[in-house]
FIMIDREN-344301 format. One record per residue (C-alpha): residue in three letters; x, y, z. Coordinates in Angstrom, 1 decimal. Example, Ala and Ser with C-alpha at 12.3 -4.5 7.8 and 13.67 -1.06 7.14 Angstrom:
FIMIDREN-344301
<'ALA',<12.3,-4.5,7.8>>
<'SER',<13.7,-1.1,7.1>>
//
This chain:
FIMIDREN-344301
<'UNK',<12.9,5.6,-19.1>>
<'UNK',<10.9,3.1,-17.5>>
<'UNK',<11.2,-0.6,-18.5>>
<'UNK',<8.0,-2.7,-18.1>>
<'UNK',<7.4,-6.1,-19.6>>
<'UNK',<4.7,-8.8,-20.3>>
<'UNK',<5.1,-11.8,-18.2>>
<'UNK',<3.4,-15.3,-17.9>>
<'UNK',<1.0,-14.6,-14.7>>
<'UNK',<0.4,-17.3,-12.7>>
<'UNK',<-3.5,-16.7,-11.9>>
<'UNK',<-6.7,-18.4,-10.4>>
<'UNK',<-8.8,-20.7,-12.6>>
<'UNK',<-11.6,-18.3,-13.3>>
<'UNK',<-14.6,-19.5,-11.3>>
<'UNK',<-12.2,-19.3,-8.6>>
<'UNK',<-11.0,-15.7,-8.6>>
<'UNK',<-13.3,-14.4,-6.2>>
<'UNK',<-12.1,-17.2,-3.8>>
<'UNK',<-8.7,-17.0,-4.2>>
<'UNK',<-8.5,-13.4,-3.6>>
<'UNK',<-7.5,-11.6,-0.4>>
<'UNK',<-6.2,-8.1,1.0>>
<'UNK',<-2.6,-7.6,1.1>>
<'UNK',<-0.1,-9.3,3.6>>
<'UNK',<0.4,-6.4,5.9>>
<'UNK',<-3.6,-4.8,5.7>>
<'UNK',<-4.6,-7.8,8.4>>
<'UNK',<-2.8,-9.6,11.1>>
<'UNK',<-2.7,-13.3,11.4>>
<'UNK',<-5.7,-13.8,13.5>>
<'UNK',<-8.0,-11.8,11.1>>
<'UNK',<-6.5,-13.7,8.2>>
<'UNK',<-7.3,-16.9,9.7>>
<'UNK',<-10.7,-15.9,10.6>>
<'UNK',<-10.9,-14.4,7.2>>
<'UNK',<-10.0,-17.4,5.4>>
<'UNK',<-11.7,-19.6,7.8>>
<'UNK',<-12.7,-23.0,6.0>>
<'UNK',<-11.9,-21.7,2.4>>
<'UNK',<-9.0,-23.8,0.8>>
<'UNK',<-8.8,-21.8,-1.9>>
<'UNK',<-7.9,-18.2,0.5>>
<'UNK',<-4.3,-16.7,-1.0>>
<'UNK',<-3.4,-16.4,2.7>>
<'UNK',<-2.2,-19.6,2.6>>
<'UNK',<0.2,-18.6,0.4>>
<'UNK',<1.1,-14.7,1.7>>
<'UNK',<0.0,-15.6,5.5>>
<'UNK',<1.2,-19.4,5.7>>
<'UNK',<1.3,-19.2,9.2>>
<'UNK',<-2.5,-19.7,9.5>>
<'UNK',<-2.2,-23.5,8.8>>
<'UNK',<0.4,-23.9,11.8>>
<'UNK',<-0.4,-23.4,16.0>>
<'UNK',<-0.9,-20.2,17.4>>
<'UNK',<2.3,-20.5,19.1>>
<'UNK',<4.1,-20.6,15.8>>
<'UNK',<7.0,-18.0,15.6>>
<'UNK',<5.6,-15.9,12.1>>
<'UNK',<9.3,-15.6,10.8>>
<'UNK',<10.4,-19.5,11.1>>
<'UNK',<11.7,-21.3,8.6>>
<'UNK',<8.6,-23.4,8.9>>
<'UNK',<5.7,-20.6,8.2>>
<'UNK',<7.9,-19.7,5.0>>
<'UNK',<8.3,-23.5,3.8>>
<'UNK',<4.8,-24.0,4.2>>
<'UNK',<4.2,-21.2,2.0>>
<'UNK',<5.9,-22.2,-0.6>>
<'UNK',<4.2,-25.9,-0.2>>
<'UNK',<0.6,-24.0,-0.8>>
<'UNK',<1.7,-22.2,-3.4>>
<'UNK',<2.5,-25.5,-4.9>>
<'UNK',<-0.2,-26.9,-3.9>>
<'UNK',<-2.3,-24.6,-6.0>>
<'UNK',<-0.7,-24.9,-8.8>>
<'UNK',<-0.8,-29.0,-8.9>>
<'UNK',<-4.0,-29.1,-8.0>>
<'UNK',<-5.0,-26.5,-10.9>>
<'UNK',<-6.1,-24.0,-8.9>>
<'UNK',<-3.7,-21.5,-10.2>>
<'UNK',<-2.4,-21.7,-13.8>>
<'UNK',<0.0,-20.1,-15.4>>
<'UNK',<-0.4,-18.6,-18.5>>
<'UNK',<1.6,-20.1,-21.4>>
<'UNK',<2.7,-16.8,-23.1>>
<'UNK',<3.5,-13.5,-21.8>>
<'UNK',<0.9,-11.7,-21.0>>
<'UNK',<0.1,-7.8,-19.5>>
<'UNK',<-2.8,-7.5,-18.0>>
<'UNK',<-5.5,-4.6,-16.5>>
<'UNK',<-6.9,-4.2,-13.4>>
<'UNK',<-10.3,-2.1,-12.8>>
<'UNK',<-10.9,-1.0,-9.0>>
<'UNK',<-14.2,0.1,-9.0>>
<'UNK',<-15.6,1.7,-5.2>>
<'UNK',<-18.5,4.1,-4.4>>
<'UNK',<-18.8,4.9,-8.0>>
<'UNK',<-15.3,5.5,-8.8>>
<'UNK',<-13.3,3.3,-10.9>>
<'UNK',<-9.3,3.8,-11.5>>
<'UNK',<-7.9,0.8,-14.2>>
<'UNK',<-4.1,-0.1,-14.2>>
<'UNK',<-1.4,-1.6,-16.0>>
<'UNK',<-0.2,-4.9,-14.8>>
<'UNK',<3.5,-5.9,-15.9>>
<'UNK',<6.9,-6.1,-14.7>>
<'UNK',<9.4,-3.3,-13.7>>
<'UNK',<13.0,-3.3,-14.1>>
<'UNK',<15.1,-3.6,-10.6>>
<'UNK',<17.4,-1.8,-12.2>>
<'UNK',<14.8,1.3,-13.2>>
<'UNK',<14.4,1.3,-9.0>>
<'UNK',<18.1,0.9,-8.2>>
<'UNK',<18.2,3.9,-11.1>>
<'UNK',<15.6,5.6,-8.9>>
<'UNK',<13.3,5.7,-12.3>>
<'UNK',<11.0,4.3,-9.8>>
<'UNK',<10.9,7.0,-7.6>>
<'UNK',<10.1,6.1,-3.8>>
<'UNK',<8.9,8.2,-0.8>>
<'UNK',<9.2,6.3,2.6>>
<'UNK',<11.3,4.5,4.3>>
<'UNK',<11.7,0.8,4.5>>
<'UNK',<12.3,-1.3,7.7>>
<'UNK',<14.8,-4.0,7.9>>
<'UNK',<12.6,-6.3,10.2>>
<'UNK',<9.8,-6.5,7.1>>
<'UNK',<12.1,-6.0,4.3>>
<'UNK',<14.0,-9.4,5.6>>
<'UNK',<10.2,-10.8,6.1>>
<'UNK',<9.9,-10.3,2.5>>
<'UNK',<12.9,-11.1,1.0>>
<'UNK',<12.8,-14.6,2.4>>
<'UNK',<9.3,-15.1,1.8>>
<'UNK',<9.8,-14.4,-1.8>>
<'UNK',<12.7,-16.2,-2.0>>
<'UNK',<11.3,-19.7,-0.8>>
<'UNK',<8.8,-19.7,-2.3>>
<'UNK',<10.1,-18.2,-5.7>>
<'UNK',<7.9,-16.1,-6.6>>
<'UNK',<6.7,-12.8,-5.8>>
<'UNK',<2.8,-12.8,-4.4>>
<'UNK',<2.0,-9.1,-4.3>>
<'UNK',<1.6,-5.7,-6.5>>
<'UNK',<3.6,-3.0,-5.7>>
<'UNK',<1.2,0.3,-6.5>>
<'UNK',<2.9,2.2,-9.0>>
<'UNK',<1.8,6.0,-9.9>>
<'UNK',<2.5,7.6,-13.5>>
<'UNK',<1.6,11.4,-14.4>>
<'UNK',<-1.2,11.3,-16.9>>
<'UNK',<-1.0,13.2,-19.9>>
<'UNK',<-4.1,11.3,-21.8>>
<'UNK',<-1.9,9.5,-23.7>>
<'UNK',<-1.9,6.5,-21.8>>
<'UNK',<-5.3,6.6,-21.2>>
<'UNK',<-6.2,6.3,-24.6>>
<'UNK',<-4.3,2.9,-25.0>>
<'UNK',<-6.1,1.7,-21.8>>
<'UNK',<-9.5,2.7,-23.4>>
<'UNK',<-8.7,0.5,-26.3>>
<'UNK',<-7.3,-2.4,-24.8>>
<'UNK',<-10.2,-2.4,-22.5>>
<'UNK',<-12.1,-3.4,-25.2>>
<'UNK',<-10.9,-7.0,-24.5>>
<'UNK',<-13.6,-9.1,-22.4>>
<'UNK',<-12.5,-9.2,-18.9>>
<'UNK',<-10.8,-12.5,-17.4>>
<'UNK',<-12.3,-11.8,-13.3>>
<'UNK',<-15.1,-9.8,-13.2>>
<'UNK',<-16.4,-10.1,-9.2>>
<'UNK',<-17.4,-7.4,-5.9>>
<'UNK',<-15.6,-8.8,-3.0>>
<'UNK',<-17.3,-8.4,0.4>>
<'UNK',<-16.3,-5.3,1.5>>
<'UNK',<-18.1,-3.8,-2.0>>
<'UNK',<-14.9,-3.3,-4.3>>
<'UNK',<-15.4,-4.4,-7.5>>
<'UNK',<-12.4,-5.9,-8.8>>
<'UNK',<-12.1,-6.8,-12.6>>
<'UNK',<-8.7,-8.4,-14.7>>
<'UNK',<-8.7,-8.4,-18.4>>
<'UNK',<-6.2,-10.4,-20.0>>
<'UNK',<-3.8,-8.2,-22.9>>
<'UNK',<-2.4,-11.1,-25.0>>
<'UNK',<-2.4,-9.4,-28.6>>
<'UNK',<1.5,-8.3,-29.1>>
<'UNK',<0.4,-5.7,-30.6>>
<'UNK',<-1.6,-4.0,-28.1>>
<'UNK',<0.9,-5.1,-25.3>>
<'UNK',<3.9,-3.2,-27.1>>
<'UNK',<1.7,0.2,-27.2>>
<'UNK',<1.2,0.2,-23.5>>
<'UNK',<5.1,-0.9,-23.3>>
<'UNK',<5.9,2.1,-25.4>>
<'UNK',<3.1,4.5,-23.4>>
<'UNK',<5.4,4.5,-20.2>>
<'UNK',<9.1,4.8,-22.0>>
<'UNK',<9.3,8.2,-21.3>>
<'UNK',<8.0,8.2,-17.3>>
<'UNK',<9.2,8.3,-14.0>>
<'UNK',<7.1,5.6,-11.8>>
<'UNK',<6.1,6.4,-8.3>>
<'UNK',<5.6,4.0,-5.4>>
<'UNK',<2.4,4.6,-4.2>>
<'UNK',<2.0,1.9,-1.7>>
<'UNK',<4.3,-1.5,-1.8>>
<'UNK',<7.6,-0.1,-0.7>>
<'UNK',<8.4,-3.4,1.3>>
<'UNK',<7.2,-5.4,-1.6>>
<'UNK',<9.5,-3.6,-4.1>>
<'UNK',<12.7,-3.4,-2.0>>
<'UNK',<13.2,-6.8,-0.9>>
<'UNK',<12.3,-8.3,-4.2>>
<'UNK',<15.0,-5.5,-5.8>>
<'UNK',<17.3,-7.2,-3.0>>
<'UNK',<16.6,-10.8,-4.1>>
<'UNK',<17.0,-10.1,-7.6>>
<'UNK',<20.4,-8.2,-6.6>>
<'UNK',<21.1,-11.3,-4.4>>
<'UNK',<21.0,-13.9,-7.3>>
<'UNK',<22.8,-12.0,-10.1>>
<'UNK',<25.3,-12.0,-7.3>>
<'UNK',<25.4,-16.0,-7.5>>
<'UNK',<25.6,-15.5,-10.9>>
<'UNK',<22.2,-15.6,-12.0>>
<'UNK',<22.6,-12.5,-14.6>>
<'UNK',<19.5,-13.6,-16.3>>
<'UNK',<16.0,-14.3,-15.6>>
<'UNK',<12.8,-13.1,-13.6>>
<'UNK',<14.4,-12.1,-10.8>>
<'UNK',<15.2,-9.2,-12.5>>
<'UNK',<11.9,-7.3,-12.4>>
<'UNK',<9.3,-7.0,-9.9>>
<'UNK',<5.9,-7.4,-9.9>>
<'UNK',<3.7,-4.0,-10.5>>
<'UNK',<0.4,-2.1,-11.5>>
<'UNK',<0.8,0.9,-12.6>>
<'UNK',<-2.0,3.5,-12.6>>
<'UNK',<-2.7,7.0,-13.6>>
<'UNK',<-2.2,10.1,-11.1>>
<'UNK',<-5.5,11.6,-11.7>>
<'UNK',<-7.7,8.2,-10.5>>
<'UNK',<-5.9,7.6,-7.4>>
<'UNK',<-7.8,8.5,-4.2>>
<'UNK',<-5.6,9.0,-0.9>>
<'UNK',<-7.6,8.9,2.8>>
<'UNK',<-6.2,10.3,5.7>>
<'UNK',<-3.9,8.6,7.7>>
<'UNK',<-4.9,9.6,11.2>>
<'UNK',<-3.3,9.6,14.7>>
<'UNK',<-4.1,8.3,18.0>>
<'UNK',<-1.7,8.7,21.3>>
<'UNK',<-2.2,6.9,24.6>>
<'UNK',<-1.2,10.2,27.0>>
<'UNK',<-0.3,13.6,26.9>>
<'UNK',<2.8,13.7,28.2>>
<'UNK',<2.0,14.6,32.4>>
<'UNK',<0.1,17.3,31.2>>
<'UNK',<-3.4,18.0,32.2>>
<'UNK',<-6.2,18.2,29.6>>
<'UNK',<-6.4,22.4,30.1>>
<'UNK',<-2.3,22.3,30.2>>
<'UNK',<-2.1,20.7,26.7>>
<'UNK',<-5.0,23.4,24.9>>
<'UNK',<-2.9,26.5,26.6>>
<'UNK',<0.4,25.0,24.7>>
<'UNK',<-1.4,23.8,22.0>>
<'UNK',<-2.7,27.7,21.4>>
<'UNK',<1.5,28.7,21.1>>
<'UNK',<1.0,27.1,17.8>>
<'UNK',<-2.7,26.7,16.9>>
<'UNK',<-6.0,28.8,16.8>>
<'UNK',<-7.8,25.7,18.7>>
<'UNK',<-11.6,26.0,18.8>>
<'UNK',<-14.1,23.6,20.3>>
<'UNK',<-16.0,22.3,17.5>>
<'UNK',<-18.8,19.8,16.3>>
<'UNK',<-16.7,19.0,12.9>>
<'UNK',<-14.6,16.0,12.7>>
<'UNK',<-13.3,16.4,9.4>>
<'UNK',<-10.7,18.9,8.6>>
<'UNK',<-12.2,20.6,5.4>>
<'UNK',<-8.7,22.2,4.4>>
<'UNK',<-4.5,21.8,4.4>>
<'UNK',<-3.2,22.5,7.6>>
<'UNK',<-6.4,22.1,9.7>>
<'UNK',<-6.6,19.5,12.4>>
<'UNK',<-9.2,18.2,14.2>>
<'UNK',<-8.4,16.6,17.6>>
<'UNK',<-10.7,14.4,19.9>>
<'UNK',<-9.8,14.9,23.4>>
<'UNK',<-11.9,14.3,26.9>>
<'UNK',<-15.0,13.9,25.0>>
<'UNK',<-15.3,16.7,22.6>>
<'UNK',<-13.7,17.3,19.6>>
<'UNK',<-12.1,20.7,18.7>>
<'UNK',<-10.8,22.3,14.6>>
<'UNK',<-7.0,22.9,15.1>>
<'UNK',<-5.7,26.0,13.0>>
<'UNK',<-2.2,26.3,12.2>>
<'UNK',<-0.9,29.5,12.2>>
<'UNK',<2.4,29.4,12.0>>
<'UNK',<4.6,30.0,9.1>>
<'UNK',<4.1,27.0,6.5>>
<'UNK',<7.8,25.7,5.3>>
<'UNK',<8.1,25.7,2.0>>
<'UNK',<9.8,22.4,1.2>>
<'UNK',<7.6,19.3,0.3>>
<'UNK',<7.9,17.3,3.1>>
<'UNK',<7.9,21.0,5.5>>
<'UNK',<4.4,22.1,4.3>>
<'UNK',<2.9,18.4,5.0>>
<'UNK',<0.5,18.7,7.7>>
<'UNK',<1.9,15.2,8.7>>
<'UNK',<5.2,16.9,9.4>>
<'UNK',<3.6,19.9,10.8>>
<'UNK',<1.3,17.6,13.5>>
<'UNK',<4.8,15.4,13.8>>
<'UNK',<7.1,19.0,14.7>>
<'UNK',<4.6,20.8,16.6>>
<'UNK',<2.4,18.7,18.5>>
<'UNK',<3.9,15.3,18.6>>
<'UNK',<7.1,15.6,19.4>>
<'UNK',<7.5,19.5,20.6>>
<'UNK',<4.4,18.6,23.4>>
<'UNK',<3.7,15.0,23.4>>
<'UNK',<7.6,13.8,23.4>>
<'UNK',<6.9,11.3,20.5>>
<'UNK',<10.3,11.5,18.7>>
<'UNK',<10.6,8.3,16.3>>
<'UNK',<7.2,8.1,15.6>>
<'UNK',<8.6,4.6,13.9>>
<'UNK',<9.2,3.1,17.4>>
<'UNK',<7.2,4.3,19.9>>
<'UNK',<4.6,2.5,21.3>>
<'UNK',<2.4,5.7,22.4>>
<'UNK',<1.2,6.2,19.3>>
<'UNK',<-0.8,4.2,16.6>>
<'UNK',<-2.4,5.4,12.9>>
<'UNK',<-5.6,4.4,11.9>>
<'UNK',<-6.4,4.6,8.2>>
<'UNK',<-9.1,7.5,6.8>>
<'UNK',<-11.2,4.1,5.7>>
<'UNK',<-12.4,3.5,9.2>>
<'UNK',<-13.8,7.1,9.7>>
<'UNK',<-13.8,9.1,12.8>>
<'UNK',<-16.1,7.3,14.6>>
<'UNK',<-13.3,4.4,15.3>>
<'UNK',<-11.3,7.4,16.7>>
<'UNK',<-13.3,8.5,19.3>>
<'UNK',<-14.2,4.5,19.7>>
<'UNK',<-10.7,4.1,20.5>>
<'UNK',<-9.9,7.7,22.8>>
<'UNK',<-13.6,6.5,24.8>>
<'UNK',<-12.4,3.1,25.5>>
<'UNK',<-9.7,4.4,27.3>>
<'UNK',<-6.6,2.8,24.6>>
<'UNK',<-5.4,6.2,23.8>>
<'UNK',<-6.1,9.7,25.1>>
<'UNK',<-6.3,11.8,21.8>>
<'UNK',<-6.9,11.8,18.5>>
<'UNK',<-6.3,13.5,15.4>>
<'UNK',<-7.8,13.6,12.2>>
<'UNK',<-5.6,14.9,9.4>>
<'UNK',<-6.5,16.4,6.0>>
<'UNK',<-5.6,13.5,3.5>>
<'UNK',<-2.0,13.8,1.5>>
<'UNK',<-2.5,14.5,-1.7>>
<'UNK',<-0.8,12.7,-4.9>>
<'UNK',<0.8,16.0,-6.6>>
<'UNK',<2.6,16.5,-2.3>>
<'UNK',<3.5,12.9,-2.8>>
<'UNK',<5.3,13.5,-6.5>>
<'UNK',<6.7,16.7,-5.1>>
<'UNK',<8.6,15.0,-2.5>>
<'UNK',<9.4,11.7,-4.2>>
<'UNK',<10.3,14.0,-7.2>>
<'UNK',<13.3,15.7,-4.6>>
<'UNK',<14.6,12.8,-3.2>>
<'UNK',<13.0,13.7,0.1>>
<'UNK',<10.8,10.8,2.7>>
<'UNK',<7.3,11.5,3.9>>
<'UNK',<7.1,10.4,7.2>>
<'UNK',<5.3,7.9,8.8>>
<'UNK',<1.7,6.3,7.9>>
<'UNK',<1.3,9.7,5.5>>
<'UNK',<-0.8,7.9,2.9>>
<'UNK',<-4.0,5.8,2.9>>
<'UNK',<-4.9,4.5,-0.6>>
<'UNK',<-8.3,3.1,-1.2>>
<'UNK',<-9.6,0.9,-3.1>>
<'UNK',<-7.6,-1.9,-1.9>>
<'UNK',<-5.9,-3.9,-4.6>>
<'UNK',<-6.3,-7.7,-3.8>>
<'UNK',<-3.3,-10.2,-3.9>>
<'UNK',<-3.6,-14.0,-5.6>>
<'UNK',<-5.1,-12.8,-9.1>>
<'UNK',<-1.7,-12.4,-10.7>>
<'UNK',<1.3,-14.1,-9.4>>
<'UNK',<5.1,-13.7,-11.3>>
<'UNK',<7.1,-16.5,-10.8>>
<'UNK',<10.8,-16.5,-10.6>>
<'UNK',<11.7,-19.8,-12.7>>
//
């Protein structure tokens, strides 16, 4: 059963929400979140980019970018610019884009229900960010960013959100790139322990925020073994949101050769596997279509081979990975090689062939989007999705709701 708590949130002054806010950590690099924060002290990527206030030539991973962090964060909350609340609080967040809105429960998750695999997870986690992570959260004590959390909706839950959105909301504001974003503050005890009790009987599943949950699971681990048994450490910061609102975009490919082969070479081989046709549409409208820019034109990929059925076999991420990236193209690790990059479904087809016509890569695919129920089939075996399977929009925005460790 899944254990989720009220905390005291350590959040923005409320004229200065919409300030304050900013993408996740790992959606930019360092030079769009400098440009992005440009002369605005208030930015969170002081706090979850530090490196931004040091010299270009600054290694990202020193000592000093992580120190410098945790002076910010400070910073802001001397200077009153973040406040933490004086009870403990749960809290909802409202994502509201192109006229769809998805409202989630914001609390803290046991380590021990994702050691217990109660929090159920679905990709792999690299060692290179997880230590990133782990230290940043540990010097500056305090954990910056919501892991997305999925729960099968039943109505039940929904009709506890529905009354304790009746509470005013907190932040109410549209950031720039037309999300509206909205917090409402759950302080009545009351309320709080119905959504507590709402999710006692449910599995959780990461949607997005693997990273974020496993190196705050390892500093938690880390401290009870200093002897630390009690204290904040022991849950992680989440927001927890029903299946049936969640939107997934395609998470599409690009590849800078094709292996030695010659344009009229790839199509024949291609056909061994596909019914390929030359097509105007860019979309696939269907699971296990592909559509592939190459040389200029773009052409609807039909698989016709026999669809596995496992639920990571039948993905047509997996199926693209088998037959066409690594049986033709000789991408293996997908993980590690440099040929090939994944744009999300956000930035629409037109950055693909932007990116095969500039000459960066040589081919492109756009994928039919993951859906949530492939994502709790596979999570729900114990199996990993590979790669850049899942693009989730809306983006959730960090700096509105921090947990604290002390």
């Amino acid at each position: 059963m899944a254990q989720i708590v009220a905390f005291n949130g350590l959040r923005p002054r409320k004229e200065l929400a919409d300030k304050v806010a900013e993408l996740p950590y790992d959606v930019v690099d360092s030079e769009e979140a400098k440009v992005i924060a440009g002369d605005n002290r208030y930015s969170f990527f002081h706090v979850s980019k530090p490196e931004i206030d040091l010299g270009s030539d600054i290694d990202p991973y020193s000592k000093e970018v992580y120190n410098r962090g945790r002076q910010n964060l400070e910073a802001f909350i001397n200077e009153s610019i973040m406040v933490k609340d004086t009870e403990p609080k749960l809290y909802l967040y409202t994502l509201e884009m192109d006229g769809r809105s998805q409202t989630g429960i914001v609390c803290c998750v046991s380590i021990d229900d994702y050691l217990n695999n109660i929090v159920k997870k679905h990709e792999l986690t690299r060692e290179d960010k997880e230590k990133d992570r782990m230290t940043h959260l540990d010097i500056l004590n305090a954990q910056t960013g919501l892991v997305y959390l999925l729960y099968r909706e039943d109505g039940s839950v929904r009709s506890v959100i529905q009354k304790a959105a009746a509470a005013e909301p907190e932040y109410d504001f549209t950031a720039d790139d037309g999300i509206r974003h909205t917090i409402r503050v759950i302080d009545d005890t009351t309320m709080q322990q119905k959504l507590i009790e709402s999710m006692v009987s449910r599995d959780l599943y990461i949607a997005d925020g693997h990273h974020r949950a496993a190196s705050a699971v390892k500093v938690g681990q880390k401290r009870r073994n200093e002897g630390m048994k009690n204290g904040e450490h022991n849950h992680f910061l989440a927001v927890l949101f029903p299946h049936d609102e969640l939107r997934i975009l395609a998470y599409n490919r690009v590849v800078g050769d094709l292996n030695g082969m010659s344009v009229d070479e790839f199509i024949e081989k291609l056909g061994n596997e596909f019914d390929v046709e030359k097509s105007t549409v860019k979309v696939p409208g269907q699971k296990h279509q592909v559509c592939m820019f190459l040389d200029g034109s773009w052409y609807t990929l039909n698989y016709k081979g026999e669809v596995p059925a496992d639920p990571v076999g039948s993905l047509d991420v997996k199926i693209l990975q088998d037959r066409v990236l690594s049986a033709l193209l000789g991408i293996e690790n997908p993980r590690k090689d440099s040929r090939i990059n994944f744009v999300g479904g956000i930035r629409g087809t037109s950055e693909l062939e932007k990116l095969v016509n500039d000459g960066k890569y040589q081919v492109a695919f756009s994928m039919y989007p993951t859906s949530v129920e492939d994502l709790i089939n596979v999570s729900d075996t114990g199996n990993i999705m590979p790669p850049k399977s899942t693009w989730f929009e809306p983006k959730l925005r960090s700096g509105l709701i921090v947990h604290l460790l002390d």
